[in-house]
C-alpha positions in Angstrom: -0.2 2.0 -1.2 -0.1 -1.0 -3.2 -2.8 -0.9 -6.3 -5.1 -3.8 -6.2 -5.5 -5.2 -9.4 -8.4 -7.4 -8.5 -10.3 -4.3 -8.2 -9.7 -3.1 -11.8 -10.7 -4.0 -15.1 -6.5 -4.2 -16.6 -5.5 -3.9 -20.6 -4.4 -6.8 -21.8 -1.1 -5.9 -23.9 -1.7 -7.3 -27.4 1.1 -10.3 -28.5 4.2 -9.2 -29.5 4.8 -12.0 -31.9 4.0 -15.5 -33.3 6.4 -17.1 -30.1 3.9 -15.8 -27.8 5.7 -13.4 -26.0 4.4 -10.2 -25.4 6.1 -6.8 -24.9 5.5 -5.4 -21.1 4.0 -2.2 -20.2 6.1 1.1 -19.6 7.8 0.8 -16.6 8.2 -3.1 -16.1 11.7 -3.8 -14.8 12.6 -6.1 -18.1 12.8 -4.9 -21.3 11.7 -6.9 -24.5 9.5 -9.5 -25.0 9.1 -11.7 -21.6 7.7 -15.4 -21.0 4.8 -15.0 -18.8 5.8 -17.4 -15.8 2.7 -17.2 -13.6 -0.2 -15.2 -12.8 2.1 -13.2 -10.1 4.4 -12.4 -12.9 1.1 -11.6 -15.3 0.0 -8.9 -12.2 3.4 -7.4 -11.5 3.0 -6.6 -15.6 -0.4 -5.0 -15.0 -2.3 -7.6 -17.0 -5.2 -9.4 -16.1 -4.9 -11.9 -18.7 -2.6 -13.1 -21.6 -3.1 -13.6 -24.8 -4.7 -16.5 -25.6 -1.9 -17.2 -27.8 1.0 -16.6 -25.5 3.5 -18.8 -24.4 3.0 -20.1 -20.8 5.4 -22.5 -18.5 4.4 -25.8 -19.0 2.9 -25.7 -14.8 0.7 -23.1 -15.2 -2.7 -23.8 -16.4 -3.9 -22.1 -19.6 -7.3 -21.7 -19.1 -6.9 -19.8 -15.9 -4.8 -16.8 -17.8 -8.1 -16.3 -20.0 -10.9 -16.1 -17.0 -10.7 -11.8 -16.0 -11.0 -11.4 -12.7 -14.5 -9.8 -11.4 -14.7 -6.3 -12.2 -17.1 -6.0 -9.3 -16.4 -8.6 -6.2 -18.8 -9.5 -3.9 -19.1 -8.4 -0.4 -18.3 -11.7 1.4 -14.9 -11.5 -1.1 -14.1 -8.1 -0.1 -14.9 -9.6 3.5 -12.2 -11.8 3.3 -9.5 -9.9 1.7 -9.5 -7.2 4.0 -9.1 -10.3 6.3 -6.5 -11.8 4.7 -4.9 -8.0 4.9 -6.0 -7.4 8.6 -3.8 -11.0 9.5 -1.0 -9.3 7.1 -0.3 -6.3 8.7 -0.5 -8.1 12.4 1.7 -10.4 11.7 4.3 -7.4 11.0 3.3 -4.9 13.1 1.5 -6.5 16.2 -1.0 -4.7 18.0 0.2 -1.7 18.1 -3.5 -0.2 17.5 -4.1 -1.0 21.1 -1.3 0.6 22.9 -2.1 3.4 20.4 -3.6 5.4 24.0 -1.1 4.7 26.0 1.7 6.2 23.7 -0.7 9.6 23.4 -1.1 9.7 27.0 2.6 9.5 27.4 3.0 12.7 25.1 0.1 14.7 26.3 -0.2 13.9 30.1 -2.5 16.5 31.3 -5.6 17.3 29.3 -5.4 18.4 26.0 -7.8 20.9 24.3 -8.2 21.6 20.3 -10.8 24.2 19.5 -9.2 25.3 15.7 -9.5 23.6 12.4 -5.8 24.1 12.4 -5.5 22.3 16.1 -7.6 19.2 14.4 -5.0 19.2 11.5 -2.1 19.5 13.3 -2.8 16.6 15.8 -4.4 14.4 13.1 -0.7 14.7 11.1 0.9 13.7 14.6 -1.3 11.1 15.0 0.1 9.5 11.6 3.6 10.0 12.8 2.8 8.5 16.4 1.3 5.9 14.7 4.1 5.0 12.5 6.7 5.1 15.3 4.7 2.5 17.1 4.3 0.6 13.9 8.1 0.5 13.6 9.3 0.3 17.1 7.1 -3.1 17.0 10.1 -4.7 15.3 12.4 -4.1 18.1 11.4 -6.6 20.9 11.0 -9.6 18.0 14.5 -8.6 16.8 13.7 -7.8 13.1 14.6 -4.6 11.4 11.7 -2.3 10.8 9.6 -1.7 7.7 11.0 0.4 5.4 7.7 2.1 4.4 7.5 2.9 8.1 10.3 5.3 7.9 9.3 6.7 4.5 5.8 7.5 5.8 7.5 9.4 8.6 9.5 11.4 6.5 6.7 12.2 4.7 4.5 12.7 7.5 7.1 15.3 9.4 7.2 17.4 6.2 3.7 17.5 5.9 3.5 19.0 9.7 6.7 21.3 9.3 4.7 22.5 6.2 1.3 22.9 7.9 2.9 24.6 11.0 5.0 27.1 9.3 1.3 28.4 6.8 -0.7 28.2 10.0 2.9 30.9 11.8 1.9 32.6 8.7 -1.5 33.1 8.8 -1.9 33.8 12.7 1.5 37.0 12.6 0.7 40.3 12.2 0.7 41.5 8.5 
């Protein structure tokens, strides 16, 4: 999952030097001082704002680098991200949310009855990697390749189950 800096109060990395450049955090793909190019390259450094002495492109407004972003946004704003997300991830994946029944009445077609804790784990685990597989077979009929994150989640996912199925074999055998 993708960490919302909008969300967060960031550090703001002290200047590096009189030019204005600053020094990114641990981790940043570049090494050494860097020119801060626009507020997408300010986020991908984990800032929320740049010194006010720092060297900006000549397109990029100054006064905007120095405003922090609300700590605290407002429920219409959090309203219309999770919007802006909801359009995101239809656009890539489709509907799949509503042929979600269909799928499980595919796999399980007579009647199917959990009564353990363990039964409720299991299926919810499968229900991740059904949902995944529907996620990425959506890419198929509009001739794109799938998401990558879609096959990573699966892996994950199938390990998680293979794990939980082989403690739950423990716990039920004869000791």
């Amino acid at each position: 999952m993708r960490f919302n800096h909008e969300d967060h109060e960031l550090p703001t990395i002290p200047r590096q030097d009189r030019s204005g450049k600053i020094d990114p955090p641990p981790g940043y793909a570049n090494s050494g001082p860097v020119k801060v190019e626009s507020e997408e390259h300010l986020s991908e450094m984990g800032l929320n704002r740049v010194p006010v002495d720092a060297e900006l492109s000549e397109d990029w407004p100054s006064d905007a680098c120095r405003k922090p972003r609300p700590v605290n946004p407002k429920v219409p704003d959090r309203l219309t991200k999770l919007g802006d997300i909801y359009r995101e991830r239809n656009a890539t994946y489709g509907d799949t949310y509503k042929n979600f029944g269909f799928v499980m009445k595919s796999f399980f077609r007579e009647s199917l009855t959990l009564t353990t804790v363990e039964d409720w784990n299991r299926i919810g685990i499968f229900f991740h990697l059904a949902d995944k597989l529907a996620r990425y077979s959506a890419s198929f009929p509009r001739g794109v390749v799938g998401h990558v994150d879609s096959l990573d989640d699966l892996s994950v996912y199938s390990q998680m189950l293979q794990e939980y199925d082989q403690d739950v074999r423990n716990d039920t055998q004869p000791k």
